[in-house]
C-alpha positions in Angstrom: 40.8 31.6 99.9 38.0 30.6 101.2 34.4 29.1 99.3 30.9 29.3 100.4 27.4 30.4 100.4 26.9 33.9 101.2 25.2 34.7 103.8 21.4 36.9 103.7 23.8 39.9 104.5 25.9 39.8 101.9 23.7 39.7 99.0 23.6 43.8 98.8 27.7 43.2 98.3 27.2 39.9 95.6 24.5 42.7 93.8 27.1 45.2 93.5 29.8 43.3 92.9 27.9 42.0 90.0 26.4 45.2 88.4 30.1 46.7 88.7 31.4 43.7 86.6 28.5 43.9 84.3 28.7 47.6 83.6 24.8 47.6 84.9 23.8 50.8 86.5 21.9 50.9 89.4 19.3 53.8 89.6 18.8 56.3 92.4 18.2 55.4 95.8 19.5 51.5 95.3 20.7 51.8 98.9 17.3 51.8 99.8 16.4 49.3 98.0 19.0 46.8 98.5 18.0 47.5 102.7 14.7 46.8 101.9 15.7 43.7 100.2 17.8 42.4 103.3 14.9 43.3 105.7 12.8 40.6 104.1 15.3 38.2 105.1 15.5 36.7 101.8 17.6 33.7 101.3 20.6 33.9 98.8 21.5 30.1 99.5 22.7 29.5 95.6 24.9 32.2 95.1 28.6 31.0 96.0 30.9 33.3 96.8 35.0 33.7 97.2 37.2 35.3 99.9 40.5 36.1 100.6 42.2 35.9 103.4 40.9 38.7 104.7 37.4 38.2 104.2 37.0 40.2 101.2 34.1 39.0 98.7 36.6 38.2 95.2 34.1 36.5 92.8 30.7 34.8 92.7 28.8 32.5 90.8 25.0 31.6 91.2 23.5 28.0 90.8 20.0 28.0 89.7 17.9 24.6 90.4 16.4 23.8 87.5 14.6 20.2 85.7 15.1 19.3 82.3 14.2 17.1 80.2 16.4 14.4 78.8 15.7 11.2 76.7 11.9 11.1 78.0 13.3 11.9 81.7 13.2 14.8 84.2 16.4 15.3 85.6 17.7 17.8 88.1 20.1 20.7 86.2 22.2 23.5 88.0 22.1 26.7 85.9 25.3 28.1 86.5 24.7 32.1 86.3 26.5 35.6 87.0 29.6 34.4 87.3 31.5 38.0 88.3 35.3 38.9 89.2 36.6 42.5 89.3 39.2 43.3 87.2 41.3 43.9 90.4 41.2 40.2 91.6 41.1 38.2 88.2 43.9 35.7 87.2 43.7 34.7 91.0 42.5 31.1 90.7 38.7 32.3 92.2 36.6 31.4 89.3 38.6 27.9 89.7 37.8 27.6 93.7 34.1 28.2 92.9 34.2 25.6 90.3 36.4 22.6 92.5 33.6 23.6 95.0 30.2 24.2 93.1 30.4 20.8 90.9 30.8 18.7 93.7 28.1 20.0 95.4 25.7 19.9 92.4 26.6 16.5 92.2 26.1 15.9 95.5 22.7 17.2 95.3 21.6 15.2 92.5 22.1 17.2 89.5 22.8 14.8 86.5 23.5 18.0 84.4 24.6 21.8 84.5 24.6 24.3 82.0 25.7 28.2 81.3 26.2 30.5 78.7 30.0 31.4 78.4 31.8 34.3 77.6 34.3 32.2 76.8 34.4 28.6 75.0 37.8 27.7 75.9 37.5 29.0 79.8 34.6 27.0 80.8 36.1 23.8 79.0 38.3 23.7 81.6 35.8 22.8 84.1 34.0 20.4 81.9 31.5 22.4 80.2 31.1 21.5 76.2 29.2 23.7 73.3 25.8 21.6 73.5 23.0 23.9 71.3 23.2 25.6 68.5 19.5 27.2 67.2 19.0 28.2 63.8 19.2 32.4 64.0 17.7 33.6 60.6 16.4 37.1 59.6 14.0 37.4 56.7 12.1 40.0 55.4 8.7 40.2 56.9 6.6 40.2 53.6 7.9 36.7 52.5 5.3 35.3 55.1 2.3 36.7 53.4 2.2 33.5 51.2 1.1 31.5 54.4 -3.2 32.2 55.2 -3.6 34.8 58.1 -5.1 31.9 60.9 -8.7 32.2 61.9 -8.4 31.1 64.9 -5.5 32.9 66.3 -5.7 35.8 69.5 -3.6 38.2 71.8 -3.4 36.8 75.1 -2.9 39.9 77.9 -1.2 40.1 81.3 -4.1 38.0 83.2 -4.9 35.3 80.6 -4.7 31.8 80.8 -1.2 30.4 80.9 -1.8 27.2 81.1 -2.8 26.8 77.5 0.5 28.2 76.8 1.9 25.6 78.8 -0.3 22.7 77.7 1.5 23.4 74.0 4.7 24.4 75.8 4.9 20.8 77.4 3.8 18.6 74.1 6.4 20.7 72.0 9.7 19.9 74.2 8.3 16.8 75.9 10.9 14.7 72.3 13.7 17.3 73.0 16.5 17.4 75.3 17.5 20.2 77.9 14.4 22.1 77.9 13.5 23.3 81.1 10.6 22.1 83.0 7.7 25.2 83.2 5.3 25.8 85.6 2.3 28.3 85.8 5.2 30.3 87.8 7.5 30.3 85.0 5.5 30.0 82.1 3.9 33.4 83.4 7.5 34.8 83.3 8.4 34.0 80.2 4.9 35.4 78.5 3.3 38.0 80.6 4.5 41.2 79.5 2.0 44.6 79.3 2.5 44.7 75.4 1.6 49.2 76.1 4.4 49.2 78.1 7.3 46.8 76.8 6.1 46.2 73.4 6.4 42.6 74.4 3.2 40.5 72.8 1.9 37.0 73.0 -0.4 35.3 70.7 -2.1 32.0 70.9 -3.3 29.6 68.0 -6.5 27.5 68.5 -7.2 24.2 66.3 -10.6 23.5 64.5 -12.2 22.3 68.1 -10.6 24.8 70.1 -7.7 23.5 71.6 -4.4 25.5 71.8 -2.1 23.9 69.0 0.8 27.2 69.2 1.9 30.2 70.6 4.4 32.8 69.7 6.3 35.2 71.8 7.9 38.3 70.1 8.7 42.2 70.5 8.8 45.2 68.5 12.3 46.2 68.2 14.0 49.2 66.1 16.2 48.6 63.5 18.4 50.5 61.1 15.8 49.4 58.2 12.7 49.5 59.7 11.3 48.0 62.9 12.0 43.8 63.7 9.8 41.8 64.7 12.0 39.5 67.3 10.3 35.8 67.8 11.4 35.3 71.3 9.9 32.0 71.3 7.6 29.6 69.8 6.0 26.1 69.7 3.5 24.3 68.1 2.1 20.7 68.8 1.1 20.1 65.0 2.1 21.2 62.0 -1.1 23.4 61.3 -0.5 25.3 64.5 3.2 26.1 63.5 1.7 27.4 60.0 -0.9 29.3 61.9 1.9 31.5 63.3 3.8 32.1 59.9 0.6 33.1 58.9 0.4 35.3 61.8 3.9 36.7 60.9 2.4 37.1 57.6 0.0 39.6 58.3 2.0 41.6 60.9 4.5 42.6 57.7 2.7 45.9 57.7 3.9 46.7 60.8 7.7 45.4 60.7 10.1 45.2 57.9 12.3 42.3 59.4 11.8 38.9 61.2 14.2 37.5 63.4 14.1 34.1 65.1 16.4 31.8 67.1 14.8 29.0 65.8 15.1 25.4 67.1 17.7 23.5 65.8 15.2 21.3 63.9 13.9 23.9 62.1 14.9 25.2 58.5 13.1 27.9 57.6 14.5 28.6 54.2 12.8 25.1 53.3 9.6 26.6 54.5 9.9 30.2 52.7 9.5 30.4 48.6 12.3 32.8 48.3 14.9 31.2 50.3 17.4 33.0 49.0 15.8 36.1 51.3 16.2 34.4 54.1 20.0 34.6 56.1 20.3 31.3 58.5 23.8 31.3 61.0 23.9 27.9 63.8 25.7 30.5 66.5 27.3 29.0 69.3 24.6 29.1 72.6 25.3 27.5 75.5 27.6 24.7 77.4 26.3 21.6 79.0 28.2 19.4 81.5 27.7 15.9 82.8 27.6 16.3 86.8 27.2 11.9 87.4 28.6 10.0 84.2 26.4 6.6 85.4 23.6 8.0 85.7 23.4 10.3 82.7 24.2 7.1 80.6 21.3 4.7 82.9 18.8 7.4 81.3 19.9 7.1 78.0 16.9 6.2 75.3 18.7 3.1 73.9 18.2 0.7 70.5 15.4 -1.4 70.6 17.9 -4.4 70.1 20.3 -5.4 72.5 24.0 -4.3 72.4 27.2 -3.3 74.5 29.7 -0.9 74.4 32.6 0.1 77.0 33.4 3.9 77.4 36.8 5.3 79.1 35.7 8.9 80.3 38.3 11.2 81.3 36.8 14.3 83.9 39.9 16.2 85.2 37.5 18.9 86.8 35.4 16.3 88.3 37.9 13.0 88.6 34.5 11.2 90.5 33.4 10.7 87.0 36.4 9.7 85.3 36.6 5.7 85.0 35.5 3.2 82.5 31.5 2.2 82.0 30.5 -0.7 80.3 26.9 0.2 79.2 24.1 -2.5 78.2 20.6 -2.5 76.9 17.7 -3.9 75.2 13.9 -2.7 74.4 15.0 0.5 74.0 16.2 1.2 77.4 19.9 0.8 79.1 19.8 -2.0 81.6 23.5 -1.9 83.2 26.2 0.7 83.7 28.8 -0.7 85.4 32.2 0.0 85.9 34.8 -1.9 83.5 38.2 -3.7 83.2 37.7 -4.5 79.6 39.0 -2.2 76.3 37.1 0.5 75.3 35.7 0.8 72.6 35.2 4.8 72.9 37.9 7.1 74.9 37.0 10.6 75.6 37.0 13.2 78.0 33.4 14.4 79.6 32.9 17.3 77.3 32.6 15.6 74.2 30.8 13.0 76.3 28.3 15.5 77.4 27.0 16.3 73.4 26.9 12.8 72.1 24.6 11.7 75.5 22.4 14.5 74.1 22.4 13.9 70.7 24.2 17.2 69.7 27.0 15.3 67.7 27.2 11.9 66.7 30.3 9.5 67.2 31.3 10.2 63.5 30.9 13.8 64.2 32.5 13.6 67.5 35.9 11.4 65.5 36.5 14.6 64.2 37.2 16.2 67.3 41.1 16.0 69.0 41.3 13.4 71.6 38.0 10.8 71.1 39.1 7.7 70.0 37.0 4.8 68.6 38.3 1.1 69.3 35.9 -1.2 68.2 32.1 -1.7 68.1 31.5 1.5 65.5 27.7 0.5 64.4 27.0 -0.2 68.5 27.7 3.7 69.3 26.0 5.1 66.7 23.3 3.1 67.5 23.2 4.2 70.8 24.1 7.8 70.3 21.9 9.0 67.3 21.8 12.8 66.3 18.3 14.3 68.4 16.5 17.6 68.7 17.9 19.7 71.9 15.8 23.3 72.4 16.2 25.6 75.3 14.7 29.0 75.4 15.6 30.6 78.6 18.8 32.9 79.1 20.6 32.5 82.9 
């Protein structure tokens, strides 16, 4: 077996590989395309690929180079995507070869963290990865938003409008979260410029009392068994008022649908925002798994206690052994001064995973004692200082 990046030839057979695995079909004529594709010399540098002995492609895996944000930080994330084996060549030990050579190498690049969406919990577990967001899913009945005032301020924005309002809100909503990705113009765009005659895909824009964007919402039209959905693909707000604004705005688009649906943000409980909660259905559905690439430095950018305080870790990383070891972290004025490593006791074992959601506030340690195989020795009231519950939020799907 052999482990690489493929080369600008090979994408056409990473592409097919891929749609096979996926059940995608390609339309008529893709040899065509795919030639075209290759003749603009395109780079494929971050999909990996494995061989076999004779050179046949086996599996691949993409990493995608993204920033996130992370206790006030920008850090450097690989977005682990379209992982594919055929049937024929599964059970193998490929999707393990990509992995003993792709987190390395993310490492080695910098990456602090990496993140995917599984098809399996258990699989990716075994290369470090740990369940990190859950978003509120609900799905309410349309006319329940009526009670909120349609906003008077609130417009369409069209393929060719301004995104960087969109992003001005985008940027104040996530900039207290962890793991949202870092937009630009590019992306923003992306995510929110869909011809709504076309893909029934529509963004709408909330203005405050002196003009300044305060929210947006994403959403499509989608058909259900009782009546059409309205689907919130995403939306933020930088005040309160703007995030009323777009219930309102939900509100008076219940002549056209019969049914909300949402992936809201984990901090968001809707039923608490609706008179007739008992109309609205709310799930916290497993999403996606994060993974700590460099231990140190993930806990160096930690937002720490105003007072000062101490604890010693013992992290166990068996896909990753670089980042196994024990850490004795400091701080004081709310930022970690020292992470060092550490011959004293620990006074919290673990392996990386469960690491991974108490650095980003998805569990605390007294959630995370529930868990198999974390221990807590000693200095209780210092870790949950230092590992408080926070807000995480990421939109996109890779």
């Amino acid at each position: 077996m052999s482990i690489r990046t493929i080369k600008p030839e090979e994408r056409a057979a990473a592409d097919l590989l891929r749609k096979m695995v996926y059940l995608s079909a390609e339309t008529e004529g893709y040899q065509e395309r795919l030639a075209d594709d290759l003749a603009q010399e395109e780079a494929y540098e971050g999909v990996w690929a494995a061989f076999d002995g004779r050179g046949k492609m086996c599996s691949v895996a993409g990493v995608l180079d993204y920033s996130v944000r992370f206790d006030g930080h920008t850090v450097p994330m690989g977005g682990v995507a379209g992982i594919a084996t055929p049937a024929e060549e599964r059970r193998k030990g490929y999707v393990r070869g990509l992995f003993e050579v792709i987190l390395p190498a993310m490492r080695e690049e910098g990456k602090v963290f990496s993140f995917l969406y599984p098809f399996s919990f258990e699989f990716y577990r075994k290369f470090g990865y740990e369940l990190c967001y859950t978003p509120n899913r609900v799905t309410a009945p349309m006319d329940l938003f009526c009670e909120y005032r349609m906003p008077e301020r609130a417009e369409q924005v069209f393929p060719g409008g301004d995104m960087a309002e969109l992003l001005t809100v985008y940027e104040a909503f996530t900039l207290d979260k962890n793991l949202p990705l870092v937009r630009d113009i590019a992306s923003m765009r992306a995510r929110a410029e869909h011809d709504p005659y076309i893909t029934k895909h529509y963004a709408y824009l909330n203005r405050d009392e002196n003009g300044a964007p305060d929210a947006y919402m994403l959403c499509s039209a989608e058909d259900g068994d009782g009546g059409d959905i309205l689907k919130i693909r995403e939306m933020a707000w930088t005040t309160p008022e703007g995030m009323r604004a777009m219930l309102g705005l939900i509100g008076a688009l219940a002549p056209e649908f019969e049914t909300l649906k949402w992936d809201a943000p984990g901090g968001v409980c809707l039923p608490a925002l609706i008179g007739d909660a008992f109309e609205v259905s709310a799930a916290r559905p497993a999403y996606g798994m994060n993974r700590i690439l460099h231990v140190p430095r993930a806990l160096a950018l930690l937002k720490a206690p105003a007072q000062p305080g101490r604890v010693t870790l013992a992290v166990t990383d068996d896909a990753l052994p670089a980042n196994t070891g024990v850490y004795a972290v400091e701080w004081e004025n709310g930022a970690v001064t020292s992470v060092k490593p550490s011959g004293a006791a620990a006074d919290l074992e673990t392996d990386v995973q469960t690491l991974a959601q108490l650095v980003t506030g998805f569990l605390t340690p007294a959630e995370a004692l529930l868990k198999r195989g974390v221990t807590v020795n000693g200095s209780a009231k210092a870790l949950e200082a230092l590992f408080p519950h926070k807000d995480l939020y990421i939109a996109e799907y890779f």
